[in-house]
C-alpha positions as CSV (number, residue, x, y, z in Angstrom):
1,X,20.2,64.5,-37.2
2,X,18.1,66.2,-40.0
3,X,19.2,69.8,-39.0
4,X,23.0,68.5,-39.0
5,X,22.0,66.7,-42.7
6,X,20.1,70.0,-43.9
7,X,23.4,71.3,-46.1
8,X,23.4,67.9,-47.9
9,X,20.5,67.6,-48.6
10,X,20.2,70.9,-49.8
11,X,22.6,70.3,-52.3
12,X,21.3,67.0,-53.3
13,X,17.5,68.2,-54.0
14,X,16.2,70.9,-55.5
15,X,13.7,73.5,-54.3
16,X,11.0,71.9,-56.3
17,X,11.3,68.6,-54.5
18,X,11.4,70.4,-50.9
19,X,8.1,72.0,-52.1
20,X,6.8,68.1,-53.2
21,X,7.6,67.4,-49.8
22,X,6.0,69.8,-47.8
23,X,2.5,69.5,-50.2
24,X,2.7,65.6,-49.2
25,X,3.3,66.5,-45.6
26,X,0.8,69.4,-45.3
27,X,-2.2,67.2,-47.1
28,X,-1.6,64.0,-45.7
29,X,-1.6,65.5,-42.0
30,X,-5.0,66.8,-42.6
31,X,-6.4,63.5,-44.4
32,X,-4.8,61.6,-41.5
33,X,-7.6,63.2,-39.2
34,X,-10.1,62.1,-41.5
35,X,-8.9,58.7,-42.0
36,X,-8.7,58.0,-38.4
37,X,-11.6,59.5,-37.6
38,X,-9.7,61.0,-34.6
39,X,-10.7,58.0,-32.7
40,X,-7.2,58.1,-31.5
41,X,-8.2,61.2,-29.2
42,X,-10.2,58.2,-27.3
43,X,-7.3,56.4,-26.4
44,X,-6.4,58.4,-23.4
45,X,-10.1,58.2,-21.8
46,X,-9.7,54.3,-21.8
47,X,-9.4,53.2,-18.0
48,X,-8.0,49.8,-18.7
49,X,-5.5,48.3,-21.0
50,X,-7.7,45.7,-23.2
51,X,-9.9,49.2,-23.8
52,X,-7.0,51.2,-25.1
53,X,-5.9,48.7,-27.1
54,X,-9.0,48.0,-28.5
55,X,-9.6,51.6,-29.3
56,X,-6.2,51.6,-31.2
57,X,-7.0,48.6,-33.6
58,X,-10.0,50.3,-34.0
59,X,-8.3,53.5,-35.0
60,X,-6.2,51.1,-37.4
61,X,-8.5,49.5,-39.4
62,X,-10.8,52.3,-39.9
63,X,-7.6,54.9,-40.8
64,X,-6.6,51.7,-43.4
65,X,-10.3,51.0,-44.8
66,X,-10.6,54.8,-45.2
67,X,-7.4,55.5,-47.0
68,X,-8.1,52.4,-49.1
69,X,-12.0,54.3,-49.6
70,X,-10.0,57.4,-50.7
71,X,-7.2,55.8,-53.0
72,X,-10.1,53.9,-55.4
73,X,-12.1,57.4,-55.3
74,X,-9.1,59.6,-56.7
75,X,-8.8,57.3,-59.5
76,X,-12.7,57.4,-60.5
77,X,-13.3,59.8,-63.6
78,X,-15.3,62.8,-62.1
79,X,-15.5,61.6,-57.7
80,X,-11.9,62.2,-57.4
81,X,-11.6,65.3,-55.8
82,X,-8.6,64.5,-53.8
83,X,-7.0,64.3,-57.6
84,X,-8.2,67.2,-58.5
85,X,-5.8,68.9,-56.1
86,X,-3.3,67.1,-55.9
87,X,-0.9,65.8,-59.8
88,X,-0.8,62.0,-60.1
89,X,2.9,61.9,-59.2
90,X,2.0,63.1,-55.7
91,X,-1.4,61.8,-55.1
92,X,-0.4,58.1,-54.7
93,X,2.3,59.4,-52.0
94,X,0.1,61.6,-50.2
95,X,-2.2,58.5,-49.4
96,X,0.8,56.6,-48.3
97,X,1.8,58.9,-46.2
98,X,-2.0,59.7,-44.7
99,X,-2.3,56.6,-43.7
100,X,1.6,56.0,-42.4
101,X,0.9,59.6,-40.2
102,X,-2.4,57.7,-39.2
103,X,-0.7,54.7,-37.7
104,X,2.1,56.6,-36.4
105,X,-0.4,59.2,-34.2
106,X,-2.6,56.3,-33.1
107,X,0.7,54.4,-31.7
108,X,2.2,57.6,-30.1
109,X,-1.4,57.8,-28.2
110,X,-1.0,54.4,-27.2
111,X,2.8,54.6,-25.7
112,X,1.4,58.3,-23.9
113,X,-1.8,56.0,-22.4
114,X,1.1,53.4,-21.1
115,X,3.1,56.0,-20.2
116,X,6.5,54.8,-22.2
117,X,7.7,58.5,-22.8
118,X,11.4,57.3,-23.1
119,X,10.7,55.0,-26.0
120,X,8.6,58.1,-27.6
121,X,12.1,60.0,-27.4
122,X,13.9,57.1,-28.9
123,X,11.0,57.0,-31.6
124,X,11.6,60.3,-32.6
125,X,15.4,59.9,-32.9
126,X,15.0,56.8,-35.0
127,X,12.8,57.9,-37.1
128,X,14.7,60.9,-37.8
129,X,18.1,59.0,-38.3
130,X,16.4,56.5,-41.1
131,X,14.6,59.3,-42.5
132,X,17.5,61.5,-43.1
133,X,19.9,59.0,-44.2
134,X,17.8,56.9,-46.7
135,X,17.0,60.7,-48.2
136,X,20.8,61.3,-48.7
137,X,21.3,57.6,-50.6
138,X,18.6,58.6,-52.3
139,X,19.9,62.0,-53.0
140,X,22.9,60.6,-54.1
141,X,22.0,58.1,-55.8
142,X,20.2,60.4,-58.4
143,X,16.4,60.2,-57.1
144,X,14.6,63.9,-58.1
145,X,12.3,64.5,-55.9
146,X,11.2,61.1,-54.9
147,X,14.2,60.5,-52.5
148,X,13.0,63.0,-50.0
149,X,9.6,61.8,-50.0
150,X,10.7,58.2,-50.0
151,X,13.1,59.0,-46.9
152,X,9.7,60.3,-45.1
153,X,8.1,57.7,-45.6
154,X,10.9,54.7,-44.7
155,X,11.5,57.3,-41.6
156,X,7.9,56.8,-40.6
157,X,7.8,53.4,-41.6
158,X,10.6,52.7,-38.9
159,X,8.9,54.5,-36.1
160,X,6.2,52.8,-36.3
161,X,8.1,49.7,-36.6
162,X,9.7,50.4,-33.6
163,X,6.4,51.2,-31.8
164,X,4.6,48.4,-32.6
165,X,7.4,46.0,-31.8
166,X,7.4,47.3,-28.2
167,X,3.5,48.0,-27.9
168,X,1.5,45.8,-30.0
169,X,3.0,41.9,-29.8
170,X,1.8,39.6,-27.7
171,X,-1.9,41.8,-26.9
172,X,-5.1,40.2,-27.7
173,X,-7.6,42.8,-28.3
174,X,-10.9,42.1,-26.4
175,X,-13.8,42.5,-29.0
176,X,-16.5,43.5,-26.1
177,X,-13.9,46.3,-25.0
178,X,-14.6,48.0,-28.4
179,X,-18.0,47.2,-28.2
180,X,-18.6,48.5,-24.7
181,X,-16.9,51.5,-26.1
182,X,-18.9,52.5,-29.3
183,X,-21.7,54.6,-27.5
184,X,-18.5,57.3,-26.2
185,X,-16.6,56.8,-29.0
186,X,-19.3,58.1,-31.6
187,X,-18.4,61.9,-30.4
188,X,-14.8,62.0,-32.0
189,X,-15.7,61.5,-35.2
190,X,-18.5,63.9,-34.6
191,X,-16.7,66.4,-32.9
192,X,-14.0,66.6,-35.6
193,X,-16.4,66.9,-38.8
């Protein structure tokens, strides 16, 4: 969908915005490692369901604490180093998108675990389809370089939509699976820093 879009939106953004984009993309992918604490690398070693799941809410709230951690520290005169390399316009998007690329690798562990690889192919076309035609209202609608970014983001927004509507409802997440998990799942974080 994107590739057959590509001449569009080449005429509706300029190089500068494609550039915004791919400095959003390129830094939030890294911070989403960070944020999650690659605890979603644990999700396939889980031998029952309750334990994956766990593992996944766990990846959650610790990728949304952290980015939350991260967004008050770029705004603090002199700790913001994340602002330092990044301009204000992009810096609030970047975190949006760390923590959207967060959510989205955590779920896409969780539908490998459960073995759902048709609905990952379905996720990838949706999210492409919203993602490419919000950027080309947006586009035409006037939006600089925030239309691209803003299509990325309701693109993501929709896959994970879509993956949480099919994975998450109706689960209760076992507390004592995550904590019979915390010794093993110290190593991720340890083994990514």
């Amino acid at each position: 969908v994107a590739l057959l879009a590509l001449p569009l939106l080449s005429r509706l953004y300029t190089p500068e915005a494609f550039g915004a984009l791919a400095v959003v993309l390129a830094v939030s992918m890294l911070l989403s490692g960070v944020v999650s604490l690659r605890l979603e690398l644990a999700i396939p070693n889980a031998v029952e369901e309750h334990q994956a799941d766990s593992v996944a809410w766990l990846a959650l709230g610790v990728s949304a604490l952290l980015t939350a951690a991260l967004l008050v520290l770029a705004w603090v005169p002199g700790a913001g180093l994340l602002s330092l390399a990044l301009s204000p316009d992009y810096l609030v998007w970047t975190l949006i998108a760390t923590l959207l690329t967060a959510a989205f690798t955590v779920l896409s562990q969780l539908f490998i675990w459960r073995g759902q690889f048709s609905l990952l192919g379905l996720r990838a076309f949706w999210q492409g389809l919203v993602a490419t035609l919000s950027s080309v209202v947006f586009g035409l609608a006037g939006m600089v370089w925030t239309g691209l970014l803003l299509g990325q983001v309701l693109g993501r927004v929709a896959a994970i939509g879509l993956m949480a509507a099919t994975v998450l409802p109706g689960r209760r997440t076992e507390v004592s699976g995550t904590r019979l998990h915390w010794r093993s799942l110290w190593k991720y974080p340890a083994l990514f820093m």
